[in-house]
PAZALUM-418979 format. One line per field, with one value per residue (C-alpha): x, y, z; residue in three letters; residue number from 1. Coordinates in nm, 3 decimals, decimal comma. Example, Ala and Ser with C-alpha at 12.3 -4.5 7.8 and 13.67 -1.06 7.14 Angstrom:
2
xx: c(1,230;1,367);
yy: c(-0,450;-0,106);
zz: c(0,780;0,714);
residuo: c(ALA;SER);
num: c(1;2);
This chain:
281
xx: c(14,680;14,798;15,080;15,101;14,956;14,618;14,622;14,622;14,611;14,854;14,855;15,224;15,024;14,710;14,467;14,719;14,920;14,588;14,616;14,886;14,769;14,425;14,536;14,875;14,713;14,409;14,675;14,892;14,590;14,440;14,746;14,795;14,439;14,506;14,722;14,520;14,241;14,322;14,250;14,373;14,482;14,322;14,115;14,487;14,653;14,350;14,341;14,741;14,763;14,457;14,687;14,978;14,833;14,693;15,016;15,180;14,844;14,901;15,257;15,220;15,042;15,346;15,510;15,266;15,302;15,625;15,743;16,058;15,930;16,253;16,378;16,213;16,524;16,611;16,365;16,638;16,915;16,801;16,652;16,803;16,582;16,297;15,987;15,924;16,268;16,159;15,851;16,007;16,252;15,968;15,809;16,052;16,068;15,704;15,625;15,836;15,768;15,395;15,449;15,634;15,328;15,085;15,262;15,247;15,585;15,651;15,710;15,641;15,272;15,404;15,668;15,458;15,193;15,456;15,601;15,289;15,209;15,546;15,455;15,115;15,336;15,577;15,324;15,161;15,483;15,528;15,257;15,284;15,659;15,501;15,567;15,402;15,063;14,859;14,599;14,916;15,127;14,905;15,071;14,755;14,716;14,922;14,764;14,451;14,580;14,762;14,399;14,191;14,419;14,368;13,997;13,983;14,218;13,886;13,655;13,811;13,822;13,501;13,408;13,624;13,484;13,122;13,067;13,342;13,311;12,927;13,021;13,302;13,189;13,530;13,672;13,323;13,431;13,745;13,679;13,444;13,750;13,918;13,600;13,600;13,931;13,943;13,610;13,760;14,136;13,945;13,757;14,107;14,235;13,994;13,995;14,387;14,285;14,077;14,216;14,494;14,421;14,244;13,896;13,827;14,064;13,843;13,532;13,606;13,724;13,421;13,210;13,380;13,401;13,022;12,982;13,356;13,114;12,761;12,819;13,184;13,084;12,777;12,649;12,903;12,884;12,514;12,554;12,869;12,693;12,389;12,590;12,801;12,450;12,287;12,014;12,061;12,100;12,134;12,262;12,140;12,398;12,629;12,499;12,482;12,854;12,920;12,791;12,958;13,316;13,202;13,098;13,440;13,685;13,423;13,495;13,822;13,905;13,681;13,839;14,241;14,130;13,960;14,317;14,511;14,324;14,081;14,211;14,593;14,604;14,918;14,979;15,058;15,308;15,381;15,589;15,627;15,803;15,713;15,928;15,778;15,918;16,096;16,105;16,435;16,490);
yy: c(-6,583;-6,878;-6,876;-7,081;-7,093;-6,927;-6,555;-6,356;-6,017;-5,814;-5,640;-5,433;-5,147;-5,047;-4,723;-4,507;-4,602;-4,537;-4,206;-4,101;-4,149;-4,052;-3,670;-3,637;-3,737;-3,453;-3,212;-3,251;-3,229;-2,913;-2,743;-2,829;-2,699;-2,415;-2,280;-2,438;-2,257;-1,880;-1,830;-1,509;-1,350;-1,474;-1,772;-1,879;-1,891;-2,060;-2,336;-2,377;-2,402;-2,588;-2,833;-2,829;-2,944;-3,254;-3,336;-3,275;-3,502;-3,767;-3,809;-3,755;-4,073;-4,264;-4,120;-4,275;-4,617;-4,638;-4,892;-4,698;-4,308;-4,164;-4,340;-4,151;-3,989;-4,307;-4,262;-4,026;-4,301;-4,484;-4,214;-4,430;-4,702;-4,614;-4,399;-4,353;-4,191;-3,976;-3,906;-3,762;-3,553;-3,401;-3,343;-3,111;-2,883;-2,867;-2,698;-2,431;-2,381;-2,361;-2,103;-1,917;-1,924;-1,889;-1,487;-1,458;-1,432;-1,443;-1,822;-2,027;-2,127;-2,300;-2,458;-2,585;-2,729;-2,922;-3,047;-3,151;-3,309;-3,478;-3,582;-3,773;-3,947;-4,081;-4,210;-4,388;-4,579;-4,620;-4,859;-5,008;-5,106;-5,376;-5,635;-5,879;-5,743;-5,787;-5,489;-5,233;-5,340;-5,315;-5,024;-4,847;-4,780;-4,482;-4,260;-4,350;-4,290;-3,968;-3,817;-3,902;-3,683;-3,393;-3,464;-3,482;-3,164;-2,983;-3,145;-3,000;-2,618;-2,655;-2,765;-2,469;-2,200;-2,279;-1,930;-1,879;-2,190;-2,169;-1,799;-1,931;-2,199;-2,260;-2,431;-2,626;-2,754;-2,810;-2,990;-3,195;-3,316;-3,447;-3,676;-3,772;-3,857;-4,045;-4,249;-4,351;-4,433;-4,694;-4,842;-4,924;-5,026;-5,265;-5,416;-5,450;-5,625;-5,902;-6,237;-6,155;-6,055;-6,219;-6,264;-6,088;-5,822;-5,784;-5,830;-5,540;-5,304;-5,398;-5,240;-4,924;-4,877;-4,891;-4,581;-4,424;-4,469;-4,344;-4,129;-3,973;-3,926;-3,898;-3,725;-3,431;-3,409;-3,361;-3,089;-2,907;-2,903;-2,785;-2,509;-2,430;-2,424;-2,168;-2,415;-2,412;-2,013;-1,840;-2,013;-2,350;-2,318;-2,291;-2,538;-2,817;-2,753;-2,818;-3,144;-3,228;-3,175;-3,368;-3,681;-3,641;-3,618;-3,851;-4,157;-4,099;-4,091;-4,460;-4,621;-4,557;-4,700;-4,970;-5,008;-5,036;-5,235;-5,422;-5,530;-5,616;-5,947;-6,135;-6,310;-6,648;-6,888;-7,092;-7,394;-7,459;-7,818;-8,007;-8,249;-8,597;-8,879;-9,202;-8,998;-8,955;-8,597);
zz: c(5,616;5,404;5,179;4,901;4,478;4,608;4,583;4,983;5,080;5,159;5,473;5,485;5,332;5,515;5,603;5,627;5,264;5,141;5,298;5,098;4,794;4,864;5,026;4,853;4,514;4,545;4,726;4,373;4,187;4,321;4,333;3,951;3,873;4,096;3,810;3,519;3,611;3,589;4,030;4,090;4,448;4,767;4,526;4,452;4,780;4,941;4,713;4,684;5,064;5,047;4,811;5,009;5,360;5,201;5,014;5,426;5,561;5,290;5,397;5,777;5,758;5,582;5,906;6,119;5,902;5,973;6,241;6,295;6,285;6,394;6,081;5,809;5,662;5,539;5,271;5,075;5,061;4,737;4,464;4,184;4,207;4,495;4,344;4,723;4,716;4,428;4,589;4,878;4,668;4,489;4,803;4,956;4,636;4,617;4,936;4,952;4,565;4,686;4,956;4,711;4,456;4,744;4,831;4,411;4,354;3,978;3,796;4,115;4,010;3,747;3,891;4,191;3,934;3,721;4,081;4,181;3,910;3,991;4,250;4,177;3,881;4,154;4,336;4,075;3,972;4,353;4,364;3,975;4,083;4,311;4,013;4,286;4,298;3,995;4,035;4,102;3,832;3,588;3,320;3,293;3,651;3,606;3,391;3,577;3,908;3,745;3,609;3,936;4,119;3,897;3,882;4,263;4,240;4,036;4,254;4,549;4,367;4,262;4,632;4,750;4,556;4,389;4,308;4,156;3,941;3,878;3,702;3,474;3,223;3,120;3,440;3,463;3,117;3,231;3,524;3,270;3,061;3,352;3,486;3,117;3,107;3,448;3,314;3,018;3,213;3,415;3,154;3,002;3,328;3,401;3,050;3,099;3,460;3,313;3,349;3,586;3,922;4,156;4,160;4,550;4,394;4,069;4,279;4,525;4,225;4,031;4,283;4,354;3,981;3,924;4,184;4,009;3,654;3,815;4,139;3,980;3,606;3,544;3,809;3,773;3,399;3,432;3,691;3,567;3,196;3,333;3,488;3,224;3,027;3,210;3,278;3,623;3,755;4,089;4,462;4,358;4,077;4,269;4,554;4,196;4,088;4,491;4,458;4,111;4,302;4,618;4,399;4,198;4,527;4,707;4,432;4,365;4,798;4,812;4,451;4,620;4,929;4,770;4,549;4,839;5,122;4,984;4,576;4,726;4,644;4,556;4,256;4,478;4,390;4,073;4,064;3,714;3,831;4,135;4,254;4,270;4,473;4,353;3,970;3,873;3,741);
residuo: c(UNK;UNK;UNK;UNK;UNK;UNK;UNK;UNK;UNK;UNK;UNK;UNK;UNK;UNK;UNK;UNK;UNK;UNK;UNK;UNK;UNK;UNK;UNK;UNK;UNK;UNK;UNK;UNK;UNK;UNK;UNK;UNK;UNK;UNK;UNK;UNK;UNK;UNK;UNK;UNK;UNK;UNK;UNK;UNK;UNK;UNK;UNK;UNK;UNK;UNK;UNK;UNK;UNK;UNK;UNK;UNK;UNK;UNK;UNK;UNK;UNK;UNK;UNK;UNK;UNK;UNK;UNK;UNK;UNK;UNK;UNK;UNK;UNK;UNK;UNK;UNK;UNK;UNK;UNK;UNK;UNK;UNK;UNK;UNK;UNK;UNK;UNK;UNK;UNK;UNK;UNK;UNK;UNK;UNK;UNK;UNK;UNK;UNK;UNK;UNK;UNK;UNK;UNK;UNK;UNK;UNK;UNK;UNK;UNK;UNK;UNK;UNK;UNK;UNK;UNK;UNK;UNK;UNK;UNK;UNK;UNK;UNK;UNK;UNK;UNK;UNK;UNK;UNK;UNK;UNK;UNK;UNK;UNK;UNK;UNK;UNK;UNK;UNK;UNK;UNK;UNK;UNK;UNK;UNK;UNK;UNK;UNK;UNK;UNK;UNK;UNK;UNK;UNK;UNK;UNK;UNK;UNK;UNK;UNK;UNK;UNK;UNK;UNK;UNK;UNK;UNK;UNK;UNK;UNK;UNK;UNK;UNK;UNK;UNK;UNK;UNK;UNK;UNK;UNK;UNK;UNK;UNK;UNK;UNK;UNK;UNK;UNK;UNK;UNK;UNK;UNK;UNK;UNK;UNK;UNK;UNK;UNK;UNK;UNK;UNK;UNK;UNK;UNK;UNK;UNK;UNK;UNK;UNK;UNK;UNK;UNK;UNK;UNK;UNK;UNK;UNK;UNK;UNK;UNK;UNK;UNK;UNK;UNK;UNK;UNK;UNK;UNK;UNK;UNK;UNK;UNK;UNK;UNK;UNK;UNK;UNK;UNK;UNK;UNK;UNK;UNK;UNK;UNK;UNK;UNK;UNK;UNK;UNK;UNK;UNK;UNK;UNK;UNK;UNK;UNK;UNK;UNK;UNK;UNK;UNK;UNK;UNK;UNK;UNK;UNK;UNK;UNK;UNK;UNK;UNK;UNK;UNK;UNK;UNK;UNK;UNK;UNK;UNK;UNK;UNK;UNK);
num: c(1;2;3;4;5;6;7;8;9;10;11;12;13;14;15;16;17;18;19;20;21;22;23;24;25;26;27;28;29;30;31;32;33;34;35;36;37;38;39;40;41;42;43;44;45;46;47;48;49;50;51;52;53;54;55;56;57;58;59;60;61;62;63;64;65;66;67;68;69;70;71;72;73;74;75;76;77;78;79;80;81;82;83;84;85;86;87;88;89;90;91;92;93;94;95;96;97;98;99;100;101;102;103;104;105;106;107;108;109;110;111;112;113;114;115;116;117;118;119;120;121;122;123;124;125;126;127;128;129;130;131;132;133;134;135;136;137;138;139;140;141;142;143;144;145;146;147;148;149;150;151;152;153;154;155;156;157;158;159;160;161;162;163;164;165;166;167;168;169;170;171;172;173;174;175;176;177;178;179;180;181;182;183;184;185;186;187;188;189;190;191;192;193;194;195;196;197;198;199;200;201;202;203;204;205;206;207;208;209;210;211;212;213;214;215;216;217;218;219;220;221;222;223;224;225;226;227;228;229;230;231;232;233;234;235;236;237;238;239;240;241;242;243;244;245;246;247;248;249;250;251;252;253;254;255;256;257;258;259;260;261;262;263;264;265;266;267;268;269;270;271;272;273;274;275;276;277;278;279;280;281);
């Protein structure tokens, strides 16, 4: 690594960063479609649990991150100005308010949804608060980051319970709007990128975007409307909405990691005045 006016990666935040935010941001979303969706009984608790052990995997590997483990209480200390802190608060109201929706007691779907969504917005600003890294700090990273969770949230029901999904043309549409949404979030993204990060960074999310445009947007919206259509009927309806979720979760997993470990690069350094010798000031 070489420091200096020439963009570098960083490296503080690696594999298992990116595991946060690629199982703690489908956990929140499919715990938030969970209750968008109308799941009832045993389709509910699956996919809330479901939710709620990828929001614990995402931040089991922050544990594992750490360099100090035994440590990890200090990430309470600072909630006024930390969106980790946040994150963590959230965190601990979530899961028990997701057990509590997961045994149906009254008024805790809701309130697990609107924590979990929560909790995917605090990890968005998490990483647009590095001012330092041009491809995080970008404003529009968080409504993208914010939709690809609940699209990977759908994906994941939709993976969950095909059936179910392949018989109800409503979630299929709604599960539509989201891949819509997320398609047209990165579009703006990208066009807010141009000209400011660097050009590895731009390179490496150029190419994860062409498979987050063709394997998790069209392919989906083609299967879910062909679904929702009744142009596509019996087990290989379901087996085609299957697919549509496991392209959705599948780009959305490989874009975050891409976000964090590969498109990380530093702004460098600028010296807007460099000293010269024998010139008076």
């Amino acid at each position: 690594m070489s420091y200096g006016p020439n963009p570098w990666q960083q490296t503080q935040w690696d594999w298992r960063a990116a595991g946060n935010f690629i199982c703690g941001g489908a956990g929140g979303g499919l715990i938030a479609f969970a209750a968008l969706s109308g799941a009832q009984g045993m389709a509910l608790t699956l996919l809330l649990l479901g939710g709620i052990a990828l929001v614990g995997t995402g931040l089991l590997c922050v544990w594992l991150e750490l360099g100090r483990p035994l440590r990890a209480l200090h990430v309470f200390i600072n909630p006024r100005t930390s969106w980790m802190t946040r994150e963590a608060f959230v965190a601990t109201l979530l899961m028990p308010a997701t057990l509590a929706a997961a045994i149906w007691l009254p008024g805790f779907k809701w309130l697990a949804a609107a924590l979990a969504l929560g909790f995917v917005f605090c990890q968005s600003r998490m990483l647009q608060a590095a001012k330092g890294i041009p491809a995080w700090r970008e404003p529009l990273l968080v409504p993208l980051l914010l939709l690809t969770g609940l699209a990977e949230g759908a994906g994941l029901g939709l993976l969950a319970m095909p059936e179910h999904a392949a018989a109800q043309p409503r979630v299929l549409a709604f599960a539509s709007l989201l891949v819509l949404a997320r398609a047209a979030a990165w579009l703006m993204y990208r066009r807010g990128l141009s000209g400011h990060a660097a050009p590895r960074a731009l390179a490496a999310l150029d190419g994860r975007g062409r498979w987050l445009q063709l394997a998790g947007f069209w392919l989906p919206i083609v299967a879910f409307v062909a679904v929702a259509g009744g142009w596509i009927g019996g087990a290989f309806a379901a087996v085609l909405a299957a697919a549509g979720g496991a392209a959705v979760v599948g780009t959305g997993a490989w874009f975050k990691f891409t976000l964090i470990t590969r498109a990380g690069f530093n702004q460098g350094f600028t010296l807007a005045h460099l000293p010269v010798r024998g010139v008076r000031r």
